[in-house]
Backbone as a printed PyTorch tensor [residue, N CA C, xyz], in Angstrom:
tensor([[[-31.6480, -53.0180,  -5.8010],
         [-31.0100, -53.5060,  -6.9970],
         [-30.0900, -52.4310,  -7.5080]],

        [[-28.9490, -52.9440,  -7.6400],
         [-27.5070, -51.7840,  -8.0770],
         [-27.6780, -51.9190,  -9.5420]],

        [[-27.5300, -51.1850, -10.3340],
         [-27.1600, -50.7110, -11.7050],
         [-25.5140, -50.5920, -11.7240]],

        [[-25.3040, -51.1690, -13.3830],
         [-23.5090, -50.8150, -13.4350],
         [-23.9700, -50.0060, -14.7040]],

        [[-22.8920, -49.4150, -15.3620],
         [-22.6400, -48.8570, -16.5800],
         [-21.9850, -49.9440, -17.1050]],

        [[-21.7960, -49.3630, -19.1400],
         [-20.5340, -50.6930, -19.6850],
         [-19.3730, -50.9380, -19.1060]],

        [[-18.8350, -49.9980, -18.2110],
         [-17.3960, -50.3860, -17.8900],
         [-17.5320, -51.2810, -16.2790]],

        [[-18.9510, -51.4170, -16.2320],
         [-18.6690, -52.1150, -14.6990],
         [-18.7270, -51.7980, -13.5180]],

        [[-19.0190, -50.1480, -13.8220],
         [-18.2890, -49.0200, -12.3910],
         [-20.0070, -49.3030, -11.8580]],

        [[-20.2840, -49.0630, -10.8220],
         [-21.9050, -48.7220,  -9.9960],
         [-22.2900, -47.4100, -10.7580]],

        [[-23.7580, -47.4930, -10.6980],
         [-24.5020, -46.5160, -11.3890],
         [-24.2430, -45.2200, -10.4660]],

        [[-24.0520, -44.3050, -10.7350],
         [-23.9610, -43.3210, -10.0510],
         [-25.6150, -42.6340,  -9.3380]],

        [[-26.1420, -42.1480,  -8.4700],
         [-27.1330, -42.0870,  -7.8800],
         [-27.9240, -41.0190,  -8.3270]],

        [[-29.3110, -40.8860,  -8.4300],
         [-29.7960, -40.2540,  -8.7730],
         [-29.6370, -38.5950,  -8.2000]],

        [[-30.0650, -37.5890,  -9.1760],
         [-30.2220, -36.0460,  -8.6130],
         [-30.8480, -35.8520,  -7.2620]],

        [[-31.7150, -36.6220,  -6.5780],
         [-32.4330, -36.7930,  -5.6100],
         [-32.0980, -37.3260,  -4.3300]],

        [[-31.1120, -38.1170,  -4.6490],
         [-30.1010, -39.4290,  -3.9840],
         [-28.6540, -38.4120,  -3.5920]],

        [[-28.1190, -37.3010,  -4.3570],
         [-27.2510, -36.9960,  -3.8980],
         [-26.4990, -36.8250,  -2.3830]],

        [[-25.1750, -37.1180,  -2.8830],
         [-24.4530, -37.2280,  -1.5350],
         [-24.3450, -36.2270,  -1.0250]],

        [[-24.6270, -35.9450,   0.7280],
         [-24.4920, -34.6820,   1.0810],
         [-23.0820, -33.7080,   1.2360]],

        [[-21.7400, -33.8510,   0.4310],
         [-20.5480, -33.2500,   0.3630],
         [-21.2310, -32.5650,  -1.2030]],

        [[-21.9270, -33.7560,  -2.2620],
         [-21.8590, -32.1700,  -3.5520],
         [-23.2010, -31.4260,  -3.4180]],

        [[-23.9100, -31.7380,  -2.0400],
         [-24.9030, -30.5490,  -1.9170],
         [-24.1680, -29.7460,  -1.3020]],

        [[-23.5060, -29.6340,  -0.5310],
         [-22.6920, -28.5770,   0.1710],
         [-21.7290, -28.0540,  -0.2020]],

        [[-21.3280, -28.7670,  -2.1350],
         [-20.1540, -27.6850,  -2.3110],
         [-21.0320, -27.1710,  -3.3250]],

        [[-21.9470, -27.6150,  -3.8930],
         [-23.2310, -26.8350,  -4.8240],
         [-24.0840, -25.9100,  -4.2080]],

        [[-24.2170, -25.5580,  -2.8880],
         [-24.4140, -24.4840,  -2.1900],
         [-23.8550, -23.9190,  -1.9210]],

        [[-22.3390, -24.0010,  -1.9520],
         [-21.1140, -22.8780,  -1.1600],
         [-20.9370, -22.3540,  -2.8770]],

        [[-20.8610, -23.0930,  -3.6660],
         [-20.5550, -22.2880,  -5.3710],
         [-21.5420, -21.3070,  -5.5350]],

        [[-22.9830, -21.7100,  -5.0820],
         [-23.8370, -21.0700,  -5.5780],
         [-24.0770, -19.5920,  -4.7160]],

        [[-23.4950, -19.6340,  -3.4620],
         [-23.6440, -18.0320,  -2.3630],
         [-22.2940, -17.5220,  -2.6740]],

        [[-21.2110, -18.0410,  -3.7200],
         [-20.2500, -17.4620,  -3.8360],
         [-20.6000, -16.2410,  -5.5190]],

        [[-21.6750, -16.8490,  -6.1490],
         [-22.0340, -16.0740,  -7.5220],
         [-22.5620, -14.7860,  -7.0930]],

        [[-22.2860, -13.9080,  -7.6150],
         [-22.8790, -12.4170,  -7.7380],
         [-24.5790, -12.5140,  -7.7330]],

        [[-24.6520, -11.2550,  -6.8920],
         [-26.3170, -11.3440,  -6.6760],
         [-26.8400, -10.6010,  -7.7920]],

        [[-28.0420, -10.6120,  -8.5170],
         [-28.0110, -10.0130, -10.2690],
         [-28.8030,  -8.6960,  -9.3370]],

        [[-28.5750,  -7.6970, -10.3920],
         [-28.8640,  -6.6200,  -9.8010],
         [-30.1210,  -6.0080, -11.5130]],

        [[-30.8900,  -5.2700, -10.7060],
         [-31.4630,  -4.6780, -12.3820],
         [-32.5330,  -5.6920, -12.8750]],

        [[-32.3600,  -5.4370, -14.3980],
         [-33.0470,  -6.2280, -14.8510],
         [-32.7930,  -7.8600, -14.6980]],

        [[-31.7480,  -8.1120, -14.5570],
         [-31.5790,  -9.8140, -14.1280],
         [-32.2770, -10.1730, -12.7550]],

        [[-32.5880,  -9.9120, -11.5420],
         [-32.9840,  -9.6130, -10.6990],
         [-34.5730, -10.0340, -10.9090]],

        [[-35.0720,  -9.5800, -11.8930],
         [-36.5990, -10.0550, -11.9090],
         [-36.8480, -11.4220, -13.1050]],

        [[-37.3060, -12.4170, -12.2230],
         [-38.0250, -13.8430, -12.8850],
         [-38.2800, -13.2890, -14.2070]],

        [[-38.3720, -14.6750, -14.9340],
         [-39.0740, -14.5330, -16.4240],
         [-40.4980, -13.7280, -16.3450]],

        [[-40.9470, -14.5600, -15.7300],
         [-42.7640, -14.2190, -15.4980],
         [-42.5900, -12.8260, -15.3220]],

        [[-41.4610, -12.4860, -14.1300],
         [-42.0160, -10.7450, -14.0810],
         [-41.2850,  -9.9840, -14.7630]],

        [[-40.4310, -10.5520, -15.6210],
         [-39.9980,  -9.6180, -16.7730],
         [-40.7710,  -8.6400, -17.8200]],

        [[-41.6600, -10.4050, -18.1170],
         [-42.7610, -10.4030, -19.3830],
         [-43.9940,  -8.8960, -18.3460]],

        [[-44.0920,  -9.7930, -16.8950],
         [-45.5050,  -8.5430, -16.9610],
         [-44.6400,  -7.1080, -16.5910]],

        [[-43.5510,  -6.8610, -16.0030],
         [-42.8220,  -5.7210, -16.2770],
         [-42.4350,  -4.6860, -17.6480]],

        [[-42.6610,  -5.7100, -18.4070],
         [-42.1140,  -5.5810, -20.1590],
         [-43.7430,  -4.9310, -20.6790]],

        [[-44.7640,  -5.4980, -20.0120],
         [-46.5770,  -5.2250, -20.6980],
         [-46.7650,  -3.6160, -20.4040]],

        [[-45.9300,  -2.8260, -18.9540],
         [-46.5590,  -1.8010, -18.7340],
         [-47.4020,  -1.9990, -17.4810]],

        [[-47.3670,  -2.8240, -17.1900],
         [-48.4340,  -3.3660, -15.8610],
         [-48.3280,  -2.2650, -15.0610]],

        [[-49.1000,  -2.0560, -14.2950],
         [-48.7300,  -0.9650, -13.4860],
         [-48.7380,  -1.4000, -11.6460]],

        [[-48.8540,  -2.6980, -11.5020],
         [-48.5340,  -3.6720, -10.3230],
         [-47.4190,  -4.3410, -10.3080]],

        [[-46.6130,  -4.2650, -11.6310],
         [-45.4660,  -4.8000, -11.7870],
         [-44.6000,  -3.7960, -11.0600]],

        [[-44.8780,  -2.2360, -11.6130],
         [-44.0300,  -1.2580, -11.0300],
         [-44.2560,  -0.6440,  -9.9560]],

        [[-45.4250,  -1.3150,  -8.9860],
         [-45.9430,  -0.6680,  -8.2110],
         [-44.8460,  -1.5130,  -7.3620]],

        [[-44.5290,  -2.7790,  -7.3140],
         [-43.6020,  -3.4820,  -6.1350],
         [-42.0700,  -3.5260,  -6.2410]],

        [[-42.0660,  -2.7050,  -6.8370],
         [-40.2670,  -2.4780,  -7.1010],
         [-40.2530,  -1.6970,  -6.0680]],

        [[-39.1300,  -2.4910,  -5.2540],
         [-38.3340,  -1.2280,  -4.0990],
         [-37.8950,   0.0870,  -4.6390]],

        [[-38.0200,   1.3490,  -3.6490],
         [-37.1480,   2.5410,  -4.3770],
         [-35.7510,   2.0350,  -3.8980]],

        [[-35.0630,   2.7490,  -4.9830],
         [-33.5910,   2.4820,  -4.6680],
         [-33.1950,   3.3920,  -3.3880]],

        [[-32.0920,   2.6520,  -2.6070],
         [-31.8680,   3.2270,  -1.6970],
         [-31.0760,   4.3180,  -1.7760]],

        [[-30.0870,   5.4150,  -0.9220],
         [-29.7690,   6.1940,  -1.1870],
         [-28.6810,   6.0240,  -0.7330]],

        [[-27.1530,   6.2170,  -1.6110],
         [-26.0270,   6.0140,  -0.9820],
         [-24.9950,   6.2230,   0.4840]],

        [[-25.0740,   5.3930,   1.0410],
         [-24.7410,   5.4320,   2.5020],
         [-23.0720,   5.1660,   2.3870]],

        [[-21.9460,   5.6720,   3.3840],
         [-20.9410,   5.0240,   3.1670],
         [-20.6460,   4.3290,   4.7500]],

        [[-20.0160,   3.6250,   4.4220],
         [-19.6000,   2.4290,   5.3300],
         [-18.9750,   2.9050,   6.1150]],

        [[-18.7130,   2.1370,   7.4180],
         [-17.5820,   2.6670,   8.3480],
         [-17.1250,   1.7850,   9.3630]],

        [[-15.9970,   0.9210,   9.1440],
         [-15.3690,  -0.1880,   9.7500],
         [-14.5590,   0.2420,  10.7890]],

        [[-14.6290,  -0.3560,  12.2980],
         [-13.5890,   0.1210,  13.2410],
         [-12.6910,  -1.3570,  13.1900]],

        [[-11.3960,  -0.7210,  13.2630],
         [-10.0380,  -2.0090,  13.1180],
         [ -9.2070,  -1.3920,  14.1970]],

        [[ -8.4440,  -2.4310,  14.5330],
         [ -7.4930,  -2.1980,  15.6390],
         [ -6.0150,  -2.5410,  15.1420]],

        [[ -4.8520,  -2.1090,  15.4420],
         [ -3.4540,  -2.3170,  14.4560],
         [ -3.0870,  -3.1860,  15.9550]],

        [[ -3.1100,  -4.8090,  15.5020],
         [ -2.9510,  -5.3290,  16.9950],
         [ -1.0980,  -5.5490,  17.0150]],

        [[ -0.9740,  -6.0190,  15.8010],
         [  0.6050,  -6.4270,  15.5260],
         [  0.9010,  -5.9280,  14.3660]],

        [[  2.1690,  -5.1060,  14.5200],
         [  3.4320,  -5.1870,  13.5190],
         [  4.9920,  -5.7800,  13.4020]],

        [[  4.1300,  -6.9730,  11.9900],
         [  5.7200,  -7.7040,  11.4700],
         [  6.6710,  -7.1630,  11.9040]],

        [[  8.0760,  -7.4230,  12.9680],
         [  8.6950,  -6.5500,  12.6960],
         [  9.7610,  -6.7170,  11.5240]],

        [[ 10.0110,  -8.2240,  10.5100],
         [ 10.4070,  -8.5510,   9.5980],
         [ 10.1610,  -7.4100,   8.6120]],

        [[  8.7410,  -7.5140,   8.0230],
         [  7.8340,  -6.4790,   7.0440],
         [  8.3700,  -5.1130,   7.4860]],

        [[  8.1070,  -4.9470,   8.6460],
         [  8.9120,  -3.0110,   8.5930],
         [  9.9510,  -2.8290,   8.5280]],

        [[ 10.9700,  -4.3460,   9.1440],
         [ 12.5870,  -4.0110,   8.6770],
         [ 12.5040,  -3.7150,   6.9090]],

        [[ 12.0870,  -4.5510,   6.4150],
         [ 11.8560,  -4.6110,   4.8000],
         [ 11.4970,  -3.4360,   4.2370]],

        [[ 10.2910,  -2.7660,   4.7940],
         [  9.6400,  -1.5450,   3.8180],
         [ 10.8970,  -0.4130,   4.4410]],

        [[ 11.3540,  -0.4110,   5.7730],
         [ 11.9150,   0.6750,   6.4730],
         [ 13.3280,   0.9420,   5.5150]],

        [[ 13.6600,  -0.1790,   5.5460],
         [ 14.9020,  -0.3420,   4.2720],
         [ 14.9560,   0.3920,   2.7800]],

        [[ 13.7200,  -0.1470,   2.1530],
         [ 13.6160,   0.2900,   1.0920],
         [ 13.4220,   1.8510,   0.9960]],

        [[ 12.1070,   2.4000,   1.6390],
         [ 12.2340,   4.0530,   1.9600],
         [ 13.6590,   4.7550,   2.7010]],

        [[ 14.7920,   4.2160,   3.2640],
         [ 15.8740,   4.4490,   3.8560],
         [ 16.6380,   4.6270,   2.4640]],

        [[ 16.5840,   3.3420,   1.9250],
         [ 17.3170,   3.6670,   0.6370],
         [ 17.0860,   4.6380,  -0.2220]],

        [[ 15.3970,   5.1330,  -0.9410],
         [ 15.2810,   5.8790,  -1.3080],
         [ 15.4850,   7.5020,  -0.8130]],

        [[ 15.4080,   7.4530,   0.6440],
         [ 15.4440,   8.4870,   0.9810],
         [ 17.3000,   8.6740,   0.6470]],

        [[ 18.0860,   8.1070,   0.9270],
         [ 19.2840,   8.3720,   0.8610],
         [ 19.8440,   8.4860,  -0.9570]],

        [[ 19.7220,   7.9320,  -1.4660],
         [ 19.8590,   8.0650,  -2.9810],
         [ 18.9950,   9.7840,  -3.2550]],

        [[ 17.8900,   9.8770,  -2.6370],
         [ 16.9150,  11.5300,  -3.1020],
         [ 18.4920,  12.1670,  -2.0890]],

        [[ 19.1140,  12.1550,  -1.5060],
         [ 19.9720,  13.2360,  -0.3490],
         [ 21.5140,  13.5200,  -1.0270]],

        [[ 21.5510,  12.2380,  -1.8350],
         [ 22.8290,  12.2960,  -2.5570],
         [ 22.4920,  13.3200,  -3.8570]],

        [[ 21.5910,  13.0650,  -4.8690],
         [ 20.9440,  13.6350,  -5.7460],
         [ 21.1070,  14.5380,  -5.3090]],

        [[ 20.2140,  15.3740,  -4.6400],
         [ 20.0530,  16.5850,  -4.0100],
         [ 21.2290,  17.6370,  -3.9670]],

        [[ 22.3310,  16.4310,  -3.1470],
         [ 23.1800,  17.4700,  -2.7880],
         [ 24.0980,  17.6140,  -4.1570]],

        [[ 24.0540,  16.9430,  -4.9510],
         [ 24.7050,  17.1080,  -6.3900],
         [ 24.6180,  18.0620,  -6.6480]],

        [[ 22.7410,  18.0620,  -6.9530],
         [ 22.3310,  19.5460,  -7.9150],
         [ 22.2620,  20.9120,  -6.9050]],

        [[ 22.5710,  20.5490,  -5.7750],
         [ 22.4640,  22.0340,  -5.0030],
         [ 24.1290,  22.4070,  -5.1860]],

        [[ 24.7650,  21.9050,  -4.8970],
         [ 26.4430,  21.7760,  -5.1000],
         [ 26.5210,  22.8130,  -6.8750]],

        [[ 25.7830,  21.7640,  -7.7700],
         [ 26.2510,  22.2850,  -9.5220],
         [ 25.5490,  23.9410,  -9.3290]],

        [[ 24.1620,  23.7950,  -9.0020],
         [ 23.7980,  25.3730,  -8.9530],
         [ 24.4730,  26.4990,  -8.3620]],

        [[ 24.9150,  26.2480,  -6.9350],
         [ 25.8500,  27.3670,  -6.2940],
         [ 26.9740,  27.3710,  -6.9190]],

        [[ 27.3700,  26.5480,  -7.7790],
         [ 28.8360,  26.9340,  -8.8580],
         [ 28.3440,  27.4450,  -9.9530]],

        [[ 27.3150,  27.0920, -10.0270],
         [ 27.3820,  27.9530, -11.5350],
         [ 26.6560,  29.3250, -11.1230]],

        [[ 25.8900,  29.6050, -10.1590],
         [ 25.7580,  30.9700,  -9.8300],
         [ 27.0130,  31.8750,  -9.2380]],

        [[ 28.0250,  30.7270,  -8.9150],
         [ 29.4120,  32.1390,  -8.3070],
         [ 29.2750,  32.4040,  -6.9770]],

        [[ 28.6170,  31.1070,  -6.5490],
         [ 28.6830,  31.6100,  -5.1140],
         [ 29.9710,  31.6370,  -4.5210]],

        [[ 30.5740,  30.2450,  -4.9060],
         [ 32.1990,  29.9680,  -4.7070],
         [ 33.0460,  30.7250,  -4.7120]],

        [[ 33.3260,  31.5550,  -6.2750],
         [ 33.8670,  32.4120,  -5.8550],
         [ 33.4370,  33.9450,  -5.0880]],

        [[ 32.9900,  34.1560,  -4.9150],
         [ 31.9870,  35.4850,  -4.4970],
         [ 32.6460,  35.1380,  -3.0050]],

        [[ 32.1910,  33.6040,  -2.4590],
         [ 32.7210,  33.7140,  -1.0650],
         [ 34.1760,  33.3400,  -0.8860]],

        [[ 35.0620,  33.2720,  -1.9950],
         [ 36.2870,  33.0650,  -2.0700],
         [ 37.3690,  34.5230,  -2.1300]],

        [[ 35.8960,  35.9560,  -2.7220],
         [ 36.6960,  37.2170,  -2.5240],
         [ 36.2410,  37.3210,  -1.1580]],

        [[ 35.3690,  37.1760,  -0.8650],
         [ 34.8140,  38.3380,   0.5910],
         [ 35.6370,  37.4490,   1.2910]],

        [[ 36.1780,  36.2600,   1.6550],
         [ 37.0360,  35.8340,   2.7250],
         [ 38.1310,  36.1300,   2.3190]],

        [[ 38.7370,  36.2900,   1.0210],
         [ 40.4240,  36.6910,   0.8910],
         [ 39.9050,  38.3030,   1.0570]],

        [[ 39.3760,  38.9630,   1.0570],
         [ 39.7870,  40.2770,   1.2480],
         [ 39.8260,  40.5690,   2.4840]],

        [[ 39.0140,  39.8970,   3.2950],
         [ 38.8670,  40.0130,   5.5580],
         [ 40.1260,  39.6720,   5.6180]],

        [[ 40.7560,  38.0710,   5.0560],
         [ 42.1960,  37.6770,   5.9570],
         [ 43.4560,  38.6440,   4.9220]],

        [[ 43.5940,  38.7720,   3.6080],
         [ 44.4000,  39.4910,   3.3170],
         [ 45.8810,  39.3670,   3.8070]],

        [[ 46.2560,  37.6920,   3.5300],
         [ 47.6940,  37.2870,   4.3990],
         [ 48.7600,  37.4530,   3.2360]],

        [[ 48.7860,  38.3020,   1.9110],
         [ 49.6400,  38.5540,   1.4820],
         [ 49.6930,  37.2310,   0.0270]],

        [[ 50.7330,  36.7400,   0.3980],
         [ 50.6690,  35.3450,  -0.4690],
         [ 49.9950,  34.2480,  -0.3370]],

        [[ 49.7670,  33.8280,   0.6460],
         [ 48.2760,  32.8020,   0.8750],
         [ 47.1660,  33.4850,   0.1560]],

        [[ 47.0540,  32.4400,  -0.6690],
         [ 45.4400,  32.2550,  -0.9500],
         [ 44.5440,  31.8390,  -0.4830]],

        [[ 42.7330,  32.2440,  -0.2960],
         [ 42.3750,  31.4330,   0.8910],
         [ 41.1490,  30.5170,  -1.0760]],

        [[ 40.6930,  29.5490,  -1.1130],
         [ 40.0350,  28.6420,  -1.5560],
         [ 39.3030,  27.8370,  -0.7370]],

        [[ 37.7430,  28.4790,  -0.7890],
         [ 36.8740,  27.6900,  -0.3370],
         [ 36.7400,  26.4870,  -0.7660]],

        [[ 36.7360,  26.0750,  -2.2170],
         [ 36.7670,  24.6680,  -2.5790],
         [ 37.5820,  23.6780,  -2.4080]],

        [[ 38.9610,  24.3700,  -1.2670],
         [ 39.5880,  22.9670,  -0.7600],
         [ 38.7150,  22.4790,   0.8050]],

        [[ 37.5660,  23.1220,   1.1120],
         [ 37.1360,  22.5570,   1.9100],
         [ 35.6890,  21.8320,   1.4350]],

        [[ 34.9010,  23.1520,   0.4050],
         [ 33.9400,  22.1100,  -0.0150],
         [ 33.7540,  22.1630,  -1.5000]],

        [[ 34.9510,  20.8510,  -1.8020],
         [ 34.8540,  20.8960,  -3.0820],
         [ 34.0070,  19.6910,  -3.4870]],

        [[ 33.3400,  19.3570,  -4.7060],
         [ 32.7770,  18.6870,  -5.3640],
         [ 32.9580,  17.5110,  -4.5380]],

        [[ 33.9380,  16.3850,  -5.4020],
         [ 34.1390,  15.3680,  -4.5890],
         [ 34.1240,  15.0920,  -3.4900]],

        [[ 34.5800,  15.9350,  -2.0580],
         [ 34.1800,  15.8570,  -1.1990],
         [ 32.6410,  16.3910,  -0.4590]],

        [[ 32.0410,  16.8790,  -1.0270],
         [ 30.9030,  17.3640,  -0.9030],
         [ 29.6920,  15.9890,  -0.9300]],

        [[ 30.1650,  15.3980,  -1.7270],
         [ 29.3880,  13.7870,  -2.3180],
         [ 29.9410,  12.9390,  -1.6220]],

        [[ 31.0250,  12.5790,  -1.6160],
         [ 31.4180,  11.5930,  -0.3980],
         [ 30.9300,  11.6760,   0.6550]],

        [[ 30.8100,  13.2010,   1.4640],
         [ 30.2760,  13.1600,   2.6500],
         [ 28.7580,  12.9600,   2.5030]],

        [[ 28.2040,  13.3930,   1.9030],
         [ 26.4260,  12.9630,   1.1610],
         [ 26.1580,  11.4390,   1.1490]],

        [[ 27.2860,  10.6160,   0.7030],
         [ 27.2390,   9.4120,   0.8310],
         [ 27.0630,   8.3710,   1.6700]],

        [[ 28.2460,   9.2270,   2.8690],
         [ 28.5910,   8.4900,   3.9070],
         [ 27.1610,   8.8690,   5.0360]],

        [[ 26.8850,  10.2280,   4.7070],
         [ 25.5950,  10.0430,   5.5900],
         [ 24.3730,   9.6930,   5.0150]],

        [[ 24.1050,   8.9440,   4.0900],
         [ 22.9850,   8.6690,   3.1160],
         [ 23.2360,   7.2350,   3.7330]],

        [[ 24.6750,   6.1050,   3.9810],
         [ 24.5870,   4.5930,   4.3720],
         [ 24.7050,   4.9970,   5.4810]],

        [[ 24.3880,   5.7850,   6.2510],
         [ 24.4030,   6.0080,   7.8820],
         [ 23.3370,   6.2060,   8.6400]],

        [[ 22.5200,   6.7630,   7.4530],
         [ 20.8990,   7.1240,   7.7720],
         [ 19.9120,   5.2170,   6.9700]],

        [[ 20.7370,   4.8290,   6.5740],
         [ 19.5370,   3.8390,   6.0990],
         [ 19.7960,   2.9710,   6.8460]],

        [[ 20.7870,   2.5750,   7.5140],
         [ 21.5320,   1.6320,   8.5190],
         [ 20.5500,   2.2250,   9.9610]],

        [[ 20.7800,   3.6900,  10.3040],
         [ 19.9820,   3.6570,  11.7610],
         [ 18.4820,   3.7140,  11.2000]],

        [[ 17.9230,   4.2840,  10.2020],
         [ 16.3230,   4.4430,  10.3490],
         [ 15.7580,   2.8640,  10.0200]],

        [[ 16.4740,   1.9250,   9.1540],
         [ 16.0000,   0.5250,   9.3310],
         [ 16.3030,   0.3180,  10.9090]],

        [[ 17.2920,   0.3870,  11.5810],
         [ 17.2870,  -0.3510,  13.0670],
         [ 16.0110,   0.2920,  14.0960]],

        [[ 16.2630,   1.4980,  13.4190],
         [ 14.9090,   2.2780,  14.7660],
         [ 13.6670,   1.9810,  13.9640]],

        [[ 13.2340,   1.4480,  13.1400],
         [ 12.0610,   1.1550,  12.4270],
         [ 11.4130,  -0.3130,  13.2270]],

        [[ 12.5160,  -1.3500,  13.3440],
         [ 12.3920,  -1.9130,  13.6970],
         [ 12.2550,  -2.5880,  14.9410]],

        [[ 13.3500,  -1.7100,  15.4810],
         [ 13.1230,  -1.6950,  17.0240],
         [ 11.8640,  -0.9920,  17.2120]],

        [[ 11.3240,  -0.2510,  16.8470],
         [  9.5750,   0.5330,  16.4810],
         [  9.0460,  -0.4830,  16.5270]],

        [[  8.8030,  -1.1940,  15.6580],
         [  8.1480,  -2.5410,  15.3140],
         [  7.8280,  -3.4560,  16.6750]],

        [[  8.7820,  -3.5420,  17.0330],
         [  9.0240,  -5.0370,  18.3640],
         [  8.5730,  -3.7110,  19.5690]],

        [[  8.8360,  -2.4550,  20.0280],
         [  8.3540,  -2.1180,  20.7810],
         [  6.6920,  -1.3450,  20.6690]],

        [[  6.2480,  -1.3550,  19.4150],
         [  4.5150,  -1.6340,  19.4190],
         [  4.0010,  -2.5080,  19.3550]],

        [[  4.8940,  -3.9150,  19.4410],
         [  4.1280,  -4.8410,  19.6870],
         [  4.2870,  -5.4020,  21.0110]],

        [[  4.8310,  -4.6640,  22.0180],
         [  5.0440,  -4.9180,  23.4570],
         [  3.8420,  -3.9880,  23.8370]],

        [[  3.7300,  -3.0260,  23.6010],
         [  3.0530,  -1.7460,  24.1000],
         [  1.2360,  -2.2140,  23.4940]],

        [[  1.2300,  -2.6670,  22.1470],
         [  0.1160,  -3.2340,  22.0290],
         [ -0.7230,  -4.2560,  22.6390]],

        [[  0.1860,  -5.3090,  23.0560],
         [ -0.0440,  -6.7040,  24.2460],
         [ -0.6270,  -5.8330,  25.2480]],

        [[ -0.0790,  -4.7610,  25.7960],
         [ -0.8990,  -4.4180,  27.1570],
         [ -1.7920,  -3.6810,  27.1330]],

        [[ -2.0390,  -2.8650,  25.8320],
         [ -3.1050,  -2.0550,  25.9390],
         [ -4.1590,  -1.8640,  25.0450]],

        [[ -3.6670,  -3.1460,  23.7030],
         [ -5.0040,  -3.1560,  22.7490],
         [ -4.8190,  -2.8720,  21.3220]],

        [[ -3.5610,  -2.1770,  21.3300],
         [ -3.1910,  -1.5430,  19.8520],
         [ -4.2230,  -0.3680,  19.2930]],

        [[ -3.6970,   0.3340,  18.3620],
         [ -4.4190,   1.1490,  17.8530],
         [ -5.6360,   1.2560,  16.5690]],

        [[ -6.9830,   2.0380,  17.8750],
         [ -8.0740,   1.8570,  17.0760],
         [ -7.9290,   3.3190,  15.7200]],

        [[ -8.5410,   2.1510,  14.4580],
         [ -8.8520,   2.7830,  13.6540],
         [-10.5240,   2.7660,  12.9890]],

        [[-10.8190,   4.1040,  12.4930],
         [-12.1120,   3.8630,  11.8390],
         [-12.1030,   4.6920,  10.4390]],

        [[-12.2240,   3.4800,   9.6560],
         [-12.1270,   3.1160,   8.3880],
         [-13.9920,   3.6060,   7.4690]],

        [[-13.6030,   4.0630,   6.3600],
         [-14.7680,   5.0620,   6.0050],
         [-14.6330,   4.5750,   4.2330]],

        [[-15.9430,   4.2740,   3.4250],
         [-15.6100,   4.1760,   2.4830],
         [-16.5330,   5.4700,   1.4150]],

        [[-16.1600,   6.6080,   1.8900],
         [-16.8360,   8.1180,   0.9100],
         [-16.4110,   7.8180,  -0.5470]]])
């Protein structure tokens, strides 16, 4: 004999009667909850005789164990070579923007220490051609000093992305035949 509710629908089945899909997602919810650790860990009942002083209560408590660390072996079977064009890029870039920087402030310091001119007497006094002047800073002057910083800063991010990547596609040839590289992973 079927049961309806007011709206007509079939009675839904008893707690006992359940269908076996919400026992199995009421068991996958329930091994997905945190295991209680401590005082949650012990039943009501053995709270209360834990709570009296019992001395059988504390006699069956495990000792705690003593910290061990883990140690996972992994193997690097494949590398994206998409993902390393990507990261290889971005560190290319940074590295080239840190080379331009660089050569700025190494450039401003040797001018303001006088290196420039210092090496602008000791070479006019060796050649000593009379009316020629010799000027180191028409060879490395400022502006050109950075331009060339530049040009090899988009020259270096252009080849270390291509050899990153060509890296990429040739460890994953070299991995196919021999396994890729083992790692062992430690959690101290």
């Amino acid at each position: 004999m079927s049961t309806a509710d007011s709206a007509g629908r079939p009675a839904r089945p008893s707690g006992a009667a359940r269908p076996a899909r919400q026992e199995a997602a009421t068991m996958q919810r329930d091994a997905t909850r945190p295991v209680p650790t401590g005082r949650e860990a012990v039943p009501a009942a053995g709270r209360e005789a834990a709570g009296s002083g019992s001395t059988a209560a504390t006699a069956t408590k495990p000792a705690p164990r003593p910290a061990s660390s883990r140690r996972v072996k992994l193997t690097v079977a494949r590398i994206d070579p998409w993902s390393a064009m990507k990261m290889s890029f971005l560190l290319s870039v940074a590295l080239g923007i840190a080379l331009v920087v660089a050569t700025v402030v190494l450039w401003t310091v040797l001018d303001a220490m006088g290196v420039f001119d210092k090496v602008n007497g000791v070479i006019g006094s060796v050649i000593q051609d009379g009316g020629t002047r010799f000027d180191i800073l028409d060879f490395v002057g400022f502006t050109r000093v950075v331009s060339l910083s530049i040009v090899i800063a988009v020259v270096d991010v252009i080849l270390i992305t291509a050899i990153a990547t060509l890296g990429a596609f040739l460890y994953n040839l070299s991995s196919a035949l021999v396994g890729g590289v083992h790692l062992t992973l430690t959690d101290d």
